[in-house]
Short mmCIF file of the C-alpha atoms (twelve columns), coordinates in Angstrom:
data_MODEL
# 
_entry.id   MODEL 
# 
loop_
_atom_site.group_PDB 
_atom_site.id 
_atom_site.type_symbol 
_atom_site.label_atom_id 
_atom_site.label_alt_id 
_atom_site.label_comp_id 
_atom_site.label_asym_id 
_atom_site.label_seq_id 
_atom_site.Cartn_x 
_atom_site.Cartn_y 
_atom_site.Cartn_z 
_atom_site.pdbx_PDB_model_num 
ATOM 1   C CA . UNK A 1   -41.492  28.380 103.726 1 
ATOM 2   C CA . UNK A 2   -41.511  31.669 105.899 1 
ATOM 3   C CA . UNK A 3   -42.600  33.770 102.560 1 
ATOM 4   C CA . UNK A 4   -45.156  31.302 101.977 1 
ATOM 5   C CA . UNK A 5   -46.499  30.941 105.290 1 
ATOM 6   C CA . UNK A 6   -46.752  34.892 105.640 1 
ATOM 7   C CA . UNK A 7   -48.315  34.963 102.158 1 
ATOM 8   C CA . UNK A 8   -51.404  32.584 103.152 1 
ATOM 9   C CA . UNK A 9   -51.894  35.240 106.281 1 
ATOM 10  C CA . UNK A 10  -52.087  38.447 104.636 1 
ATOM 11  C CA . UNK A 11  -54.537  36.623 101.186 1 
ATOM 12  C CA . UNK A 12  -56.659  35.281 104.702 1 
ATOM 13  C CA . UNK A 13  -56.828  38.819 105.673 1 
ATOM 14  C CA . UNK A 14  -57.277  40.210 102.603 1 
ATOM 15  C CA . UNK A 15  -60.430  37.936 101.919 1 
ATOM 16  C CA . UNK A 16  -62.256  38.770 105.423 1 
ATOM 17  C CA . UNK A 17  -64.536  41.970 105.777 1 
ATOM 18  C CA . UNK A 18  -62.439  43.694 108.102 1 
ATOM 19  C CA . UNK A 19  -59.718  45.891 107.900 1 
ATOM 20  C CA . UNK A 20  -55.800  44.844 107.662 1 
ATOM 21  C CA . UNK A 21  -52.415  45.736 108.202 1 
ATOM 22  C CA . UNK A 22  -48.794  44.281 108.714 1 
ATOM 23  C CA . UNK A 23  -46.970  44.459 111.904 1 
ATOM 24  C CA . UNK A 24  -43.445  45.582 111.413 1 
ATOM 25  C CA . UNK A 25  -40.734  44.180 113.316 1 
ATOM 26  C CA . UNK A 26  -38.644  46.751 114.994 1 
ATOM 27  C CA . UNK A 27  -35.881  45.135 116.769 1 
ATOM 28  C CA . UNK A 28  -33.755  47.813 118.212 1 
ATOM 29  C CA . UNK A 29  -37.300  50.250 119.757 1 
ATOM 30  C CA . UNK A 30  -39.866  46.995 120.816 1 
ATOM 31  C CA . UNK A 31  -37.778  45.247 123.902 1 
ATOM 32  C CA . UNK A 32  -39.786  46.942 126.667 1 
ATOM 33  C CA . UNK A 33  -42.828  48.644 126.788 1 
ATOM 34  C CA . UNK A 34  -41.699  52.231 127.294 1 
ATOM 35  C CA . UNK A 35  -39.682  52.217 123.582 1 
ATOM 36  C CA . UNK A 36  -42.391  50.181 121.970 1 
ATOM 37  C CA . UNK A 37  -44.035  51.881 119.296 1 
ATOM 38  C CA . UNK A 38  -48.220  51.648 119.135 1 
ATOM 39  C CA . UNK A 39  -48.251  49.840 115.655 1 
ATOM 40  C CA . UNK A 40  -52.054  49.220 115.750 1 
ATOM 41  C CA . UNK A 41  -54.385  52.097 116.213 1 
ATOM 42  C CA . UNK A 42  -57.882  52.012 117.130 1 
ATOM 43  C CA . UNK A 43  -60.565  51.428 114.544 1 
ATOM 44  C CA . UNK A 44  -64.682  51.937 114.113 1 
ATOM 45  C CA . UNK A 45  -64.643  48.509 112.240 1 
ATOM 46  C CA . UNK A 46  -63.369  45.063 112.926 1 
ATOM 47  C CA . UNK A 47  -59.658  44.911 112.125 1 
ATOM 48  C CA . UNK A 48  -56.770  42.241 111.738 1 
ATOM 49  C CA . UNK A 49  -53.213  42.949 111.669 1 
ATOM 50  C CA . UNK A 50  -50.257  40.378 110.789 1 
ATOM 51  C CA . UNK A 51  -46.155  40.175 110.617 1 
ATOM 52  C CA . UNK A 52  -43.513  37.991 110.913 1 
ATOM 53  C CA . UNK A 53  -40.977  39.038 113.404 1 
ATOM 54  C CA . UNK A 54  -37.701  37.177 114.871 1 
ATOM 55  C CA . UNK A 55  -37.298  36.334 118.601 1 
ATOM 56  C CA . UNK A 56  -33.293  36.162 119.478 1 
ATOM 57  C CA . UNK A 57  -32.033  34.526 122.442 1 
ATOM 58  C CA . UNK A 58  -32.988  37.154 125.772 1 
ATOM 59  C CA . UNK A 59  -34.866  39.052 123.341 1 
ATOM 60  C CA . UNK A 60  -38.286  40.108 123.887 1 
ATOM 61  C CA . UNK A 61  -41.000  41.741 121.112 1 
ATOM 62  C CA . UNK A 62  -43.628  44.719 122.396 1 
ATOM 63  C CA . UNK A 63  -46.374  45.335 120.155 1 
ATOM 64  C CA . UNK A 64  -48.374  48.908 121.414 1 
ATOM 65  C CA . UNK A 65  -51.904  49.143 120.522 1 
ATOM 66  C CA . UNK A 66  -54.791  51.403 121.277 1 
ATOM 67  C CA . UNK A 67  -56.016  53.294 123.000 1 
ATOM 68  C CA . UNK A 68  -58.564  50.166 123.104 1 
ATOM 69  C CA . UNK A 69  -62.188  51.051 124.202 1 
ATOM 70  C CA . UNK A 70  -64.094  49.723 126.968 1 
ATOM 71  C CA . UNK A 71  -65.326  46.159 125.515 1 
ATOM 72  C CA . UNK A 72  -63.567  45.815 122.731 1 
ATOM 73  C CA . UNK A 73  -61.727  42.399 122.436 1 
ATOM 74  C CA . UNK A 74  -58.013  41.938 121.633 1 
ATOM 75  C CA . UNK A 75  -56.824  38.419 120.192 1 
ATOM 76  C CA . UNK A 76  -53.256  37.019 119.532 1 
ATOM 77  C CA . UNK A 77  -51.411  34.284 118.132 1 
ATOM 78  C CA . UNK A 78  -47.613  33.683 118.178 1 
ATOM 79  C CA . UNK A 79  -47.305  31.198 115.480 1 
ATOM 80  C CA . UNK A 80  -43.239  29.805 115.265 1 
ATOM 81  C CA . UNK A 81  -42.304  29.121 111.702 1 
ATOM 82  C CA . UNK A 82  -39.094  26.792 112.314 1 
ATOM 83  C CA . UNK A 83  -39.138  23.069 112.645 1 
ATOM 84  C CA . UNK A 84  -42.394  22.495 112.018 1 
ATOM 85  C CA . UNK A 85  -44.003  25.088 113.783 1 
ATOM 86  C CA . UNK A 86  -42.190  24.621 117.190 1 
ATOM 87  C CA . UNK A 87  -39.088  26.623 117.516 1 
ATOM 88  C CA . UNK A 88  -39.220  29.308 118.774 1 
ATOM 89  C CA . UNK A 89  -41.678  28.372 121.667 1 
ATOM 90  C CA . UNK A 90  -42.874  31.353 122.497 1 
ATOM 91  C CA . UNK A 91  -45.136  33.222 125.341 1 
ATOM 92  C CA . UNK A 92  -47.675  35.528 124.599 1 
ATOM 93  C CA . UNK A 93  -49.072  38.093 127.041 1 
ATOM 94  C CA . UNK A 94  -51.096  41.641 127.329 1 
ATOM 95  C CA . UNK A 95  -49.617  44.558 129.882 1 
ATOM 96  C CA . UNK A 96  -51.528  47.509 130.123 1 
ATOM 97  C CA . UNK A 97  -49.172  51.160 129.656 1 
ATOM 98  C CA . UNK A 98  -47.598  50.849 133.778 1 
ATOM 99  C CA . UNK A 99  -45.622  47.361 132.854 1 
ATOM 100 C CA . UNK A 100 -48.667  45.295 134.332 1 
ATOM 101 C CA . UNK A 101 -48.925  41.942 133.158 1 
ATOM 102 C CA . UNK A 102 -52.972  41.665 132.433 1 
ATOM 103 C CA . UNK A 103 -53.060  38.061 130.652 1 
ATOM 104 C CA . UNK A 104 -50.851  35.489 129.734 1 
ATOM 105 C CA . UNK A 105 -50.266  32.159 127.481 1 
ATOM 106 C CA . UNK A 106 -47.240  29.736 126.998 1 
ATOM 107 C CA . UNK A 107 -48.706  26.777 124.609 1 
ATOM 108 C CA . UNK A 108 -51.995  26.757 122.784 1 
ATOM 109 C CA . UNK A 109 -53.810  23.779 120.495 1 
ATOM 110 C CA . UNK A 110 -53.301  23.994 116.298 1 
ATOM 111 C CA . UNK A 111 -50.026  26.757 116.834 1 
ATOM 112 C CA . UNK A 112 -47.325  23.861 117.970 1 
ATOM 113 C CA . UNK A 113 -45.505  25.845 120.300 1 
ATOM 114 C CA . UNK A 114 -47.038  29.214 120.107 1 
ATOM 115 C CA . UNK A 115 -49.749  30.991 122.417 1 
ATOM 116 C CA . UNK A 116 -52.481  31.966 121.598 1 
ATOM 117 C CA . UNK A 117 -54.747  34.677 124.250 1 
ATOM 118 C CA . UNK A 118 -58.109  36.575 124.188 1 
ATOM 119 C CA . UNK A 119 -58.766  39.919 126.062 1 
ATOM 120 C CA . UNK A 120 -61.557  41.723 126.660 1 
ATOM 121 C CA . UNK A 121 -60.347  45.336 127.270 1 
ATOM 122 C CA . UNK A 122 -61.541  46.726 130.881 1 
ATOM 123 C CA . UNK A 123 -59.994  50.277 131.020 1 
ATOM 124 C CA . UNK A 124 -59.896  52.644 127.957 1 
ATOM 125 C CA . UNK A 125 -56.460  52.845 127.550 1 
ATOM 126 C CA . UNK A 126 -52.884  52.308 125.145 1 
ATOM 127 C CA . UNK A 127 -52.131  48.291 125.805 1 
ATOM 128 C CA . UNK A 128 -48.973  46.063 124.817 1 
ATOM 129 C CA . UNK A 129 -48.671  42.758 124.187 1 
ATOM 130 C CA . UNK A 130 -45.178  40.777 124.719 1 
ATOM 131 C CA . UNK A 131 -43.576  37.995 123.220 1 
ATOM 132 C CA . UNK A 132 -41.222  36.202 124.941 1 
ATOM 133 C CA . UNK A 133 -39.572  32.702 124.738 1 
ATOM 134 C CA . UNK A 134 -40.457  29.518 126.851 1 
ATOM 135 C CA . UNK A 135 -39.139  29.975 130.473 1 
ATOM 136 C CA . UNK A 136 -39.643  33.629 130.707 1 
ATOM 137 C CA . UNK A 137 -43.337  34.706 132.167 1 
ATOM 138 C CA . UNK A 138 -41.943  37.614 133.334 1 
ATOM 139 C CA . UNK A 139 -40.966  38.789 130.120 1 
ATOM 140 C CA . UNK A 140 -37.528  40.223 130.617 1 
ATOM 141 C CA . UNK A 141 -35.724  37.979 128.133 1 
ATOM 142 C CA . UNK A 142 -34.937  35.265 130.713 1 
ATOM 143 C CA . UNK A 143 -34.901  32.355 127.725 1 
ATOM 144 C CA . UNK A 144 -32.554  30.721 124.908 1 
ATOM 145 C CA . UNK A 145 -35.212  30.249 122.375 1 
ATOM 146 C CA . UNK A 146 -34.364  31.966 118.973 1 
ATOM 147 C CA . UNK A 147 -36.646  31.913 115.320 1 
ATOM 148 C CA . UNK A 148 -38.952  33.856 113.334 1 
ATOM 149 C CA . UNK A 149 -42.569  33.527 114.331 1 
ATOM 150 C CA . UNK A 150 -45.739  34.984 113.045 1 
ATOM 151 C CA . UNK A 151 -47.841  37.477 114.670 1 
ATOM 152 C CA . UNK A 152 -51.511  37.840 114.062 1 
ATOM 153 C CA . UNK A 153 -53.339  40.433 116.046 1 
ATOM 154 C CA . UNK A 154 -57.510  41.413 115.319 1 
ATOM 155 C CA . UNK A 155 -59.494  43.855 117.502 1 
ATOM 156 C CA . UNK A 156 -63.280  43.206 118.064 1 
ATOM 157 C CA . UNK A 157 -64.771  46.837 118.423 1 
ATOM 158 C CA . UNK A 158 -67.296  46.895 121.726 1 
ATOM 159 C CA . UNK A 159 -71.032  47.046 120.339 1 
ATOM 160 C CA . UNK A 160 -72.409  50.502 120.129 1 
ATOM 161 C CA . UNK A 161 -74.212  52.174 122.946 1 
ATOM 162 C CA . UNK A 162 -76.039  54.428 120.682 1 
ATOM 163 C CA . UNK A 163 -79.721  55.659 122.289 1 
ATOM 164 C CA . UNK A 164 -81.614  56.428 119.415 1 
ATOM 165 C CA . UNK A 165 -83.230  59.859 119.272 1 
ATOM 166 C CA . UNK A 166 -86.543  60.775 121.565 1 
ATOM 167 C CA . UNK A 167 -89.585  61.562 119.799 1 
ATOM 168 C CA . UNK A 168 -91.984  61.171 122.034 1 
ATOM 169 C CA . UNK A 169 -91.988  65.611 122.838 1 
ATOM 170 C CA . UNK A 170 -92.037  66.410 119.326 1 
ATOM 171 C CA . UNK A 171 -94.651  69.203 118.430 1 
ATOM 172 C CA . UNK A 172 -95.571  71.490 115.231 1 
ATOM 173 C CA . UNK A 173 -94.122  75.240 115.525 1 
ATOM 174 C CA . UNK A 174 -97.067  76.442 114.878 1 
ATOM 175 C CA . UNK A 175 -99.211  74.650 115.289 1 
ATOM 176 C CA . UNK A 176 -101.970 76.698 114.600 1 
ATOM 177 C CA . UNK A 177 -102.852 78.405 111.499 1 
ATOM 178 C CA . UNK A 178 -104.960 81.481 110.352 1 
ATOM 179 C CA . UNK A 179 -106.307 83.743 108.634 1 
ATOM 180 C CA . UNK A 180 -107.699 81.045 105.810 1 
ATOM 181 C CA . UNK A 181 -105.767 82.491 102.559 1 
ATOM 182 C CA . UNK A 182 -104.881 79.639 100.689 1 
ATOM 183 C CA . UNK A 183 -101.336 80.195 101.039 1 
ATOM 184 C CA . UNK A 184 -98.740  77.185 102.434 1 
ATOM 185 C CA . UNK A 185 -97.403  77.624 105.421 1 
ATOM 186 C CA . UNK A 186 -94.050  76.754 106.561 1 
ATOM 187 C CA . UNK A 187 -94.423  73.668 109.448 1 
ATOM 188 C CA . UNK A 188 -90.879  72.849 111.973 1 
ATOM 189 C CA . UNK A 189 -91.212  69.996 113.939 1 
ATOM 190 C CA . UNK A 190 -89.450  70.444 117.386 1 
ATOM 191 C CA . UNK A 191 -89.165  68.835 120.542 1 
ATOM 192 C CA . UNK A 192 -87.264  65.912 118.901 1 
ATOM 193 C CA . UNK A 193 -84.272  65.277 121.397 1 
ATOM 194 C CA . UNK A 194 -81.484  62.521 121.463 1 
ATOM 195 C CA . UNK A 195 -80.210  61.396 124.655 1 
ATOM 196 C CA . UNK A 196 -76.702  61.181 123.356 1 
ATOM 197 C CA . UNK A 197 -76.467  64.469 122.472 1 
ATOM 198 C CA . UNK A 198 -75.860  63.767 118.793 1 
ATOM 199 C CA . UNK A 199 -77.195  65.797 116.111 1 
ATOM 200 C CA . UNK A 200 -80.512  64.850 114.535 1 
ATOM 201 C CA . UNK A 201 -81.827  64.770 110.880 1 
ATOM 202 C CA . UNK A 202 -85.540  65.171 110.546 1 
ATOM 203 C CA . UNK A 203 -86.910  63.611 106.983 1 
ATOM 204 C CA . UNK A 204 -91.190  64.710 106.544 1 
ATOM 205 C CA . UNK A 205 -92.423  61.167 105.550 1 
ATOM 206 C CA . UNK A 206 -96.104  62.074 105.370 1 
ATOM 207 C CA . UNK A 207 -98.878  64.502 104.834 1 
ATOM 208 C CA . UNK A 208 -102.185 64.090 105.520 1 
ATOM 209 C CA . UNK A 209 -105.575 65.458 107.046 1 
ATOM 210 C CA . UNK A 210 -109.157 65.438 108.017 1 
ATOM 211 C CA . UNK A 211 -110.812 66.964 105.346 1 
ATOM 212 C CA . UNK A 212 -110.939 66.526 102.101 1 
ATOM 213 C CA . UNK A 213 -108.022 67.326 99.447  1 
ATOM 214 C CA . UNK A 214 -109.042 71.664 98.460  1 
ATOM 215 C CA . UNK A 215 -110.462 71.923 95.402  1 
ATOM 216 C CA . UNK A 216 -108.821 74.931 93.611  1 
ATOM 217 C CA . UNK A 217 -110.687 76.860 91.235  1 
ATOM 218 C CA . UNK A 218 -108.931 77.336 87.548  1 
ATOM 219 C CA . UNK A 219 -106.066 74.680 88.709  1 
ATOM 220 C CA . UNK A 220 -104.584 77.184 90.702  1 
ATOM 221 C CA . UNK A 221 -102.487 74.657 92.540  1 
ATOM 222 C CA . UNK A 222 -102.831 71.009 93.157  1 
ATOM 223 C CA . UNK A 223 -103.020 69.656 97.354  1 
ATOM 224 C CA . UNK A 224 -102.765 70.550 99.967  1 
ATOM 225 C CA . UNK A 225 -98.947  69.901 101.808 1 
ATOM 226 C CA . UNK A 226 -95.617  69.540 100.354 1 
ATOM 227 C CA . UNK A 227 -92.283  68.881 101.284 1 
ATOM 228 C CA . UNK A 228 -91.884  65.040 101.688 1 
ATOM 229 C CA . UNK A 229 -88.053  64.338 101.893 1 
ATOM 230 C CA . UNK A 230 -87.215  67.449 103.167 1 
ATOM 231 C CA . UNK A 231 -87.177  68.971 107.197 1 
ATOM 232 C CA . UNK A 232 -90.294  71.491 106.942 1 
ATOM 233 C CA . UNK A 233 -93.551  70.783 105.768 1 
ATOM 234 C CA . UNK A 234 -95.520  72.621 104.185 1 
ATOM 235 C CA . UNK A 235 -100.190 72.927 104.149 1 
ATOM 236 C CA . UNK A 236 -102.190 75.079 102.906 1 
ATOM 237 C CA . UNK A 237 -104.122 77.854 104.954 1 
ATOM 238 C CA . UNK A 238 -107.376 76.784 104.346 1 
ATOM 239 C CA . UNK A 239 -110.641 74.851 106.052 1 
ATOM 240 C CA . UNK A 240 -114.156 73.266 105.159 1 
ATOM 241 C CA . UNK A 241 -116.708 75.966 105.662 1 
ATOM 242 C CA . UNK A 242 -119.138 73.088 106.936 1 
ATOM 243 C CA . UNK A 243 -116.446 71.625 108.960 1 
ATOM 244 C CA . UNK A 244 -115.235 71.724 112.626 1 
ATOM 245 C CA . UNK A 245 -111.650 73.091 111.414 1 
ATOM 246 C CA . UNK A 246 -109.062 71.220 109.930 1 
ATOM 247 C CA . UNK A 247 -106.200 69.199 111.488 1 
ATOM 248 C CA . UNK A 248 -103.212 68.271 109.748 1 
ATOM 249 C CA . UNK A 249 -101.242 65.473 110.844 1 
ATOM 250 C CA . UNK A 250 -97.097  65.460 109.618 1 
ATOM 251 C CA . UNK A 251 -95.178  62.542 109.655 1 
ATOM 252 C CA . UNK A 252 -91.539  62.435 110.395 1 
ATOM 253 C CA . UNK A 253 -88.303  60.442 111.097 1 
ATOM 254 C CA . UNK A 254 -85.589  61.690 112.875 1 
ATOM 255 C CA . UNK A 255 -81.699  59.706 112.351 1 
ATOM 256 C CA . UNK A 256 -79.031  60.227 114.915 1 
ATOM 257 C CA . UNK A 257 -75.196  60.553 113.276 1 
ATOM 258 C CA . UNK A 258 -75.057  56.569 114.441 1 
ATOM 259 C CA . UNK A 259 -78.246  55.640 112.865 1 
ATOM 260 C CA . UNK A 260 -80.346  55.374 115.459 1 
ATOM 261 C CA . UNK A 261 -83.755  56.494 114.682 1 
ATOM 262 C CA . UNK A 262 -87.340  57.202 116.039 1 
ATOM 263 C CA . UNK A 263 -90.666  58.556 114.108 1 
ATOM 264 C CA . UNK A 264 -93.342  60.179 115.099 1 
ATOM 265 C CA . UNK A 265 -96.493  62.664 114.196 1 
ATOM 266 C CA . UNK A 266 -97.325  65.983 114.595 1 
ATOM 267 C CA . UNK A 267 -100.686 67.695 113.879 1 
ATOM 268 C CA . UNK A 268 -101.315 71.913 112.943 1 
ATOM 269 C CA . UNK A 269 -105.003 72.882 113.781 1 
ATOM 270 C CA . UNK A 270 -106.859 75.497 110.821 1 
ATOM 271 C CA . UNK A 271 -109.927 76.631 112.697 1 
ATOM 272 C CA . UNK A 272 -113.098 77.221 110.167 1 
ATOM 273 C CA . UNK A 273 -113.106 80.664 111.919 1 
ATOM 274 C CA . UNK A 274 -111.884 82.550 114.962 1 
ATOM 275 C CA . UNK A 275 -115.306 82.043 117.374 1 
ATOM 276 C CA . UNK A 276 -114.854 78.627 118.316 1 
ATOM 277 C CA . UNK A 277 -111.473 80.060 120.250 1 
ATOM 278 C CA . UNK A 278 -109.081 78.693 117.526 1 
ATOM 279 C CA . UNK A 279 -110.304 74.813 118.435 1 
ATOM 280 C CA . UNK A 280 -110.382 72.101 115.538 1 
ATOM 281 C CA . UNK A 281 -111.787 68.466 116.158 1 
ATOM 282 C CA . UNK A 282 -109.618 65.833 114.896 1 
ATOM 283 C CA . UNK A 283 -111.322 63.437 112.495 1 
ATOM 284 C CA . UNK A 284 -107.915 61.460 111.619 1 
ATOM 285 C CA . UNK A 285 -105.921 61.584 108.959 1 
ATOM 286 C CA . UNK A 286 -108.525 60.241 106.657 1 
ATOM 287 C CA . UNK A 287 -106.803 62.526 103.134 1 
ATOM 288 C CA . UNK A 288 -103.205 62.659 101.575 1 
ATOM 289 C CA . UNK A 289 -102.242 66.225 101.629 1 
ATOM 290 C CA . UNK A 290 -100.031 66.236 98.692  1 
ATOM 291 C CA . UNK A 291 -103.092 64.426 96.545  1 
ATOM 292 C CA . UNK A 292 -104.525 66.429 93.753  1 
ATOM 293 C CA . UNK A 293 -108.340 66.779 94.298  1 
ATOM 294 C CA . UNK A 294 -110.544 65.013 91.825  1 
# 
């Protein structure tokens, strides 16, 4: 029945979207919580941990786990596997690294005589929990219950405080071009910041501009920007000779290492020519830049 029972825990474990492991029972090291091995460490994900561990008479069972983040969420369950699920009648509780009892639980509904507890972790630290036998709060083995019981452990992670990245200073280095030789210049976008401190990935999503797409003579080339997908952008030295300069606008997305994100624009000014002080009017970005012309 024991087999059984501890069979049905770890296929429910196996079958849930988090991640599992047994919890050994280690008689002779887990009676206090200075010998008490950490058996569950901390992970990114939801996790759920299970074993099947006896309770003698005066003995008590440490379980070390951690060190748990601030707002993460331990839950326990002390299920007894002898006479119907109520010997041994257990006591469940949580004591942080000192010996400090944090939570406890004697009897619980749907576990007969086990105990069942939720805690949500207030200190980032290693924590313990105890299992003990009716009559015995304290848990120093003050009890005559003896039996194997189950032990099912899962850890909540605390939601991600991730800021996203800051795009909101982000500007074209340069973001002025000249002289007009056709060429494709080589466009950073800086200023992009994350409040974190994490590093940022910058992806160019789009090029576009004010004027229409350059029409090359012979096919030379075909548009006018390149380098969608990638961090730099790159436009083409050139501007209307009837207009009032051109203005590129480059959009981009930048990704923090937690996914957070933010996007934003950019814009590099090609003055017609050098009297107007190096000014461009901004008409929009009315043209794809990576468009062949007609």
């Amino acid at each position: 029945m024991r087999k059984l029972i501890f069979a049905i825990l770890l296929m429910l474990f196996s079958a849930s979207p988090v991640w599992a492991s047994t919890i050994a029972d280690v008689e002779d090291a887990n009676d206090a919580v200075a010998t008490a091995p950490i058996q569950i460490a901390p992970e990114p994900d939801p996790n759920a941990h299970v074993g099947v561990l006896h309770l003698g008479i005066g003995d008590v069972d440490f379980v070390g786990l951690g060190p748990l983040a601030v707002g993460d969420v331990l839950t326990a369950v002390s299920t007894p596997l002898e006479s119907d699920f109520y010997s041994p009648d257990t006591v469940l509780g949580v004591f942080d690294a000192a010996g400090h009892r944090l939570k406890f639980n004697d009897d619980s509904p749907g576990v007969g005589f086990g105990s069942a507890l939720s805690f949500e972790v207030s200190a980032e630290e290693v924590y313990f929990l105890a299992i003990s036998g009716y009559g015995d709060p304290t848990f120093q083995g003050f009890h005559g219950e003896s039996g194997d019981y189950a032990l099912t452990v899962s850890v909540l992670p605390a939601p991600s405080s991730n800021a996203p990245p800051d795009c909101s200073a982000a500007s074209a280095a340069p973001d002025g071009l000249w002289p007009l030789n056709q060429k494709l210049a080589d466009i950073s976008v800086l200023g992009v910041s994350d409040p974190d401190g994490d590093d940022v990935a910058l992806t160019i999503t789009s090029i576009q501009q004010d004027e229409p797409v350059t029409q090359s003579p012979a096919s030379r080339f075909c548009g006018d920007g390149a380098g969608i997908g990638s961090d730099t952008a790159r436009v083409r030295m050139t501007a209307s000779n009837e207009g009032d300069g051109r203005v590129y606008s480059i959009g981009f997305t930048a990704v923090d290492a937690a996914g957070g994100a933010c996007s934003g624009s950019v814009t590099v000014c090609v003055p017609r020519d050098l009297r107007g002080g190096n000014a461009c009017v901004d008409q929009g970005p009315l043209f794809d830049s990576t468009a062949c012309a007609d």
